[in-house]
C-alpha positions as CSV (number, residue, x, y, z in Angstrom):
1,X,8.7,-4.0,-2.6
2,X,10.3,-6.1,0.2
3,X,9.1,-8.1,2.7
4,X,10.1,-8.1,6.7
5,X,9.8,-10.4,9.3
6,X,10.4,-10.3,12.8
7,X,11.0,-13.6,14.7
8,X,9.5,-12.4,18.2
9,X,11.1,-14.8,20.1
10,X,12.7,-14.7,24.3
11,X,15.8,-14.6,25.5
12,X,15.8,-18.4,26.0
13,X,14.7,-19.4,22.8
14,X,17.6,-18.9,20.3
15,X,18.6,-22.6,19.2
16,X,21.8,-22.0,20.3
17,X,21.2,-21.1,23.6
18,X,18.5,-23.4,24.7
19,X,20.7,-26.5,25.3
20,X,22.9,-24.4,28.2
21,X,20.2,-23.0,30.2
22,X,19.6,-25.1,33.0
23,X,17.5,-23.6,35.8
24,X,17.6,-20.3,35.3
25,X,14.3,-18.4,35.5
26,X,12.6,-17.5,32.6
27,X,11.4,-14.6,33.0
28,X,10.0,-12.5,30.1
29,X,12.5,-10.0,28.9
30,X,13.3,-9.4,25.3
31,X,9.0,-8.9,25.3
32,X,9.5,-5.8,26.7
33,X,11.2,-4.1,24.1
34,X,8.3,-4.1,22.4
35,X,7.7,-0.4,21.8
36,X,11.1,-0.2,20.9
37,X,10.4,-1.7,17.9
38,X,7.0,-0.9,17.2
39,X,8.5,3.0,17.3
40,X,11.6,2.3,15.5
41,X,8.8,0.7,12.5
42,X,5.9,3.5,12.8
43,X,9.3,6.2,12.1
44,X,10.6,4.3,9.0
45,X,6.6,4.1,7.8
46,X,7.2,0.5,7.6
47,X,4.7,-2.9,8.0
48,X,6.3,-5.9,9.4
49,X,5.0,-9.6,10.1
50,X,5.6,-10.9,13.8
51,X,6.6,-14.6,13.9
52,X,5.6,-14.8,17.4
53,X,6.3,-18.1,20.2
54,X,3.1,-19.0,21.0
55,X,4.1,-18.9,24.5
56,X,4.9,-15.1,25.0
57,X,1.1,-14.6,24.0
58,X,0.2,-16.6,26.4
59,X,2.0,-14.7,29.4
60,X,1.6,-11.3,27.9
61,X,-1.6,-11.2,25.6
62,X,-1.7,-7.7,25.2
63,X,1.0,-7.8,22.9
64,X,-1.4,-8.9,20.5
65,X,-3.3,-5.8,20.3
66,X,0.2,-3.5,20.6
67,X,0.9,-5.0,17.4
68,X,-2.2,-5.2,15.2
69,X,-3.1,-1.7,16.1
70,X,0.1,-0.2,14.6
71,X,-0.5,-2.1,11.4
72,X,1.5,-5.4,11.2
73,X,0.7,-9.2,11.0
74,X,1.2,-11.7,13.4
75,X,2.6,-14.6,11.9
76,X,2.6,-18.4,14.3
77,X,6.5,-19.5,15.3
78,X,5.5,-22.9,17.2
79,X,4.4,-22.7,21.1
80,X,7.7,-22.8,22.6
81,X,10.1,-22.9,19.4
82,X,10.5,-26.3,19.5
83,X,12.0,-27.8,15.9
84,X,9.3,-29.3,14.0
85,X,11.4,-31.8,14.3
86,X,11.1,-31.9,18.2
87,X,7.6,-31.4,17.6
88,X,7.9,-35.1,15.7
89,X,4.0,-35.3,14.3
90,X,1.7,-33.7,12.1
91,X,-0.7,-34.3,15.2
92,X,1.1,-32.7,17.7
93,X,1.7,-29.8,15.5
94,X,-1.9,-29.2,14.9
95,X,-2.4,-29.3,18.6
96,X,-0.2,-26.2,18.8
97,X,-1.5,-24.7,15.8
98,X,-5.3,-24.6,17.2
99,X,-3.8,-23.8,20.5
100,X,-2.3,-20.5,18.9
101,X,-5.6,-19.8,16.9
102,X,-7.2,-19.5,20.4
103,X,-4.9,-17.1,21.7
104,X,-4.9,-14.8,18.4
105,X,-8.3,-15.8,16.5
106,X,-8.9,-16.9,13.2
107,X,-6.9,-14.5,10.8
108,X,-3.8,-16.0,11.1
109,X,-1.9,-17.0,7.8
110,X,1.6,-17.2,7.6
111,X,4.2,-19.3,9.6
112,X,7.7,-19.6,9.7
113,X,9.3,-22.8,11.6
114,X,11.9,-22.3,14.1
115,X,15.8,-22.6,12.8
116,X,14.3,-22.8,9.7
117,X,13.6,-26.8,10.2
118,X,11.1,-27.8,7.4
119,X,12.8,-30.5,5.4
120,X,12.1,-33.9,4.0
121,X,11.4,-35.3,7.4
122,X,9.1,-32.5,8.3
123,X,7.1,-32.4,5.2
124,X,3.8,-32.7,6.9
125,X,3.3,-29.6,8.6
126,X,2.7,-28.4,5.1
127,X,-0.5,-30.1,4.8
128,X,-1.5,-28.5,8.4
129,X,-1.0,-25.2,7.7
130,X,-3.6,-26.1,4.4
131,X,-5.5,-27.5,6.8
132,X,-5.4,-24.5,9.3
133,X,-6.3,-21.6,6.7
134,X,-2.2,-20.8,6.4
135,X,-1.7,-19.1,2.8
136,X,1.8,-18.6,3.3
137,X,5.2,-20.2,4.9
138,X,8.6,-18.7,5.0
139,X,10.9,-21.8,6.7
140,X,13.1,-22.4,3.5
141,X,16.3,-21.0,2.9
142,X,17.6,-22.2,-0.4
143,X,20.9,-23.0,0.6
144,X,22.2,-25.9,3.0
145,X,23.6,-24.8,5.7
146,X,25.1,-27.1,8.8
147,X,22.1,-26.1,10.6
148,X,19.1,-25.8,7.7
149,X,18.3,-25.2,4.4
150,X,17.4,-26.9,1.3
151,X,19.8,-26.5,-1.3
152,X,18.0,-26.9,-4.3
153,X,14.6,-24.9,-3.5
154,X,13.4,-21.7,-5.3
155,X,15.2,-18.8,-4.6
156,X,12.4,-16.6,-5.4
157,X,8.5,-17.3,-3.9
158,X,6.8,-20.6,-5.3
159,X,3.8,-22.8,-4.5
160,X,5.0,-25.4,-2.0
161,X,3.2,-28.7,-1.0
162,X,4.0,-31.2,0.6
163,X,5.5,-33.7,-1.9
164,X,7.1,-30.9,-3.7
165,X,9.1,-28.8,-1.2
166,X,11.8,-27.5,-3.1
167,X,9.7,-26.2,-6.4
168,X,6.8,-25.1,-8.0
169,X,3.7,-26.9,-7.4
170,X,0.6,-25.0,-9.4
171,X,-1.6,-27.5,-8.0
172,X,-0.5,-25.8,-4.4
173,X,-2.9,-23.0,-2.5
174,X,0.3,-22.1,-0.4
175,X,2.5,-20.0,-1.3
176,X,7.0,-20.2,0.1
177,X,8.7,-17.1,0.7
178,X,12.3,-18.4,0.5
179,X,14.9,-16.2,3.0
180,X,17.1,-13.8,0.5
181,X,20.5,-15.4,-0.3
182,X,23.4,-13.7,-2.3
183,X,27.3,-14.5,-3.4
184,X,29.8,-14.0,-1.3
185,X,33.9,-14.9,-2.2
186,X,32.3,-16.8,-5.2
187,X,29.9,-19.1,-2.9
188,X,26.6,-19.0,-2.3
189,X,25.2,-18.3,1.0
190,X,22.1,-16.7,3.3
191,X,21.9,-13.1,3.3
192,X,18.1,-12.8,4.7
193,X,18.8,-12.4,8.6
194,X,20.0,-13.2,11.8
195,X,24.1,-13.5,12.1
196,X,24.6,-13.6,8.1
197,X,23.1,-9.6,8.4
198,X,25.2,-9.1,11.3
199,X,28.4,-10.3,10.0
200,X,27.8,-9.5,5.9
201,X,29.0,-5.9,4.7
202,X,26.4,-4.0,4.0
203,X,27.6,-3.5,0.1
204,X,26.5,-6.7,-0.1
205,X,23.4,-7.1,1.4
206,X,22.4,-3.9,-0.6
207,X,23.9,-5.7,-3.8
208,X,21.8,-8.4,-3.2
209,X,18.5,-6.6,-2.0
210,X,18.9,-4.9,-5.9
211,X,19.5,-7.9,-7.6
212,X,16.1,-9.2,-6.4
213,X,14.2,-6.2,-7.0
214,X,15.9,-5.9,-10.6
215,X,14.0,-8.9,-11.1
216,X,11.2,-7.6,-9.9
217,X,11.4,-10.0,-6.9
218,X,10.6,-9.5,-3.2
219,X,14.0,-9.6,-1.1
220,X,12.4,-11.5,1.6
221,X,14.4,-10.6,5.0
222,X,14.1,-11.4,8.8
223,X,15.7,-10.0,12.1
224,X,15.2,-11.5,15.7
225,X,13.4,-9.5,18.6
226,X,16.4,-9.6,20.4
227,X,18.7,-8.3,18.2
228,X,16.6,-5.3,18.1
229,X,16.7,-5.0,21.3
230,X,20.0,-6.1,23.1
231,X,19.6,-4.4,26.1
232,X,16.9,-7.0,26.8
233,X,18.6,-10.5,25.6
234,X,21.2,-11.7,28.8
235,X,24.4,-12.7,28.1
236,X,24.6,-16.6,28.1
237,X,27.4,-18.7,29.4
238,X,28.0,-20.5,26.0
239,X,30.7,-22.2,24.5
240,X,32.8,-20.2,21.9
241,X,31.4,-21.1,18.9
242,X,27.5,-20.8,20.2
243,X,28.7,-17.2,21.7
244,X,30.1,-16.0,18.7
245,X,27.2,-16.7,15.9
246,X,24.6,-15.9,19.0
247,X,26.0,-12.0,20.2
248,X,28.7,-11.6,17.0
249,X,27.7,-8.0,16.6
250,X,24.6,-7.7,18.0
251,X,24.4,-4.2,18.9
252,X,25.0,-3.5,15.2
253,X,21.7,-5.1,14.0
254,X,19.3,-2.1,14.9
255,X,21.5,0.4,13.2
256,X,22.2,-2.4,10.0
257,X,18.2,-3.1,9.2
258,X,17.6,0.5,10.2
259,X,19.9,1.6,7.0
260,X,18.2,-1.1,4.8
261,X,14.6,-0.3,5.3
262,X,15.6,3.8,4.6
263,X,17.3,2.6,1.7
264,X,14.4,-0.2,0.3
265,X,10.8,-0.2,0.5
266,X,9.4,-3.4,2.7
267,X,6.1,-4.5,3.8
268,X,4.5,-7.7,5.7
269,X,4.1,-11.0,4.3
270,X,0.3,-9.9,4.3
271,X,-0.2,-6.7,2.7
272,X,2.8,-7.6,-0.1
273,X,0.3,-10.6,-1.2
274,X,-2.7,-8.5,-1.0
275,X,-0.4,-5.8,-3.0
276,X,0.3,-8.5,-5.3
277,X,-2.9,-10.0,-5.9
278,X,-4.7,-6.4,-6.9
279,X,-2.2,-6.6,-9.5
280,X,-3.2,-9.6,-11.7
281,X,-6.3,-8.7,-11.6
């Protein structure tokens, strides 16, 4: 079993497209291929996790209910998908996590940090998620990257604290789900979402997928709302570099994850730990 997650984010959220919108409206757009996907997961029989911007909720709260009744989790992404980072304090991150808990209720428990941006320096929102109820993160990929990751964390799930971010902690209530990585040309590299599934051949992000599950290990893997939904996400004036990783095949994404979730089995974050947790009993 596998696990998906679906970083419900806007069309002005993307990291890379933030710094060059200036005042353009933002208008809710990517939000309304939400039946798109919904559909596209109900057909394939498959459970997903939303990472949702607090934000979206806000402005469209009956998304909440579109998504719960059909089955999958709604997982917290920040209020605006601001870096924790940007969000600087534990204080400040705690604001935005009881502001979410009003907006969705109590039964929240998993959250994933925007561009991936727990580190070192944002240790602390560990500890608030413990504080919060969380009982599972997914922010880590094991691999440094010029933009995240942590090159020497787990590559399969662990117990994560604060003061031990990149390996097992038993002491720890709260579980990482670390993004999928494989080998490419020899190197290591992320293979869980976003442009490396847009750009990778498939052989190897099936390769990979087996590997994990060979090892009786959850591929853990991601996609963005708006690469499921193209149609929906505008095309930004960017420079060439921020074009490139932001739309490099983006119309190819539905059709790529489509393939893999035929091909492998995958679940939320929630019902693989419930799935899990019957079992060592």
């Amino acid at each position: 079993m596998n696990i998906l997650g679906i970083d419900f984010e806007e069309w002005f959220h993307p990291e890379l497209v933030k710094p060059f919108i200036k005042n353009q409206n933002k208008e809710m757009k990517v939000s309304k291929g939400i039946k798109k996907i919904l559909d596209w997961l109900n057909k394939n029989e498959t459970y997903a996790t939303f990472f949702v911007v607090g934000e979206i909720l806000e402005e469209i709260p009956e998304l909440i209910d579109q998504i719960k009744k059909n089955g999958h989790e709604i997982g917290f992404h920040t209020m605006t998908h601001k870096k924790l980072h940007e969000i600087k304090t534990k204080e400040k991150f705690e604001m935005e996590l009881e502001k979410f808990r009003n907006i969705v209720g109590n039964n929240v428990k998993g959250f994933r940090a925007p561009t991936f941006s727990l580190d070192s320096s944002t240790s602390w929102a560990i500890d608030s998620l413990k504080k919060f109820g969380y009982t599972y993160d997914s922010s880590i990929v094991p691999i440094k990257t010029k933009m995240y990751g942590l090159s020497k964390a787990e590559k399969y799930p662990y117990k994560i604290s604060s003061t031990l971010l990149e390996k097992h902690d038993p002491k720890s209530e709260l579980w990482e789900f670390p993004l999928m990585q494989t080998k490419f040309l020899g190197k290591k590299i992320p293979a869980g979402g976003g442009f490396y599934l847009r750009t990778l051949p498939s052989k190897i992000i099936k390769k990979s997928i087996n590997e994990y599950n060979e090892n009786d290990k959850p591929a853990i893997m991601y996609i963005h709302s708006w690469e499921l939904t193209p149609e929906y996400m505008p095309k930004i004036d960017l420079p060439i570099k921020e074009k490139f990783i932001t739309y490099h095949n983006i119309h190819k994404s539905l059709p790529k994850i489509d393939e893999l979730i035929k091909k492998f089995k995958f679940t939320s974050f929630e019902r693989y730990l419930k799935e899990w947790m019957i079992k060592q009993v």
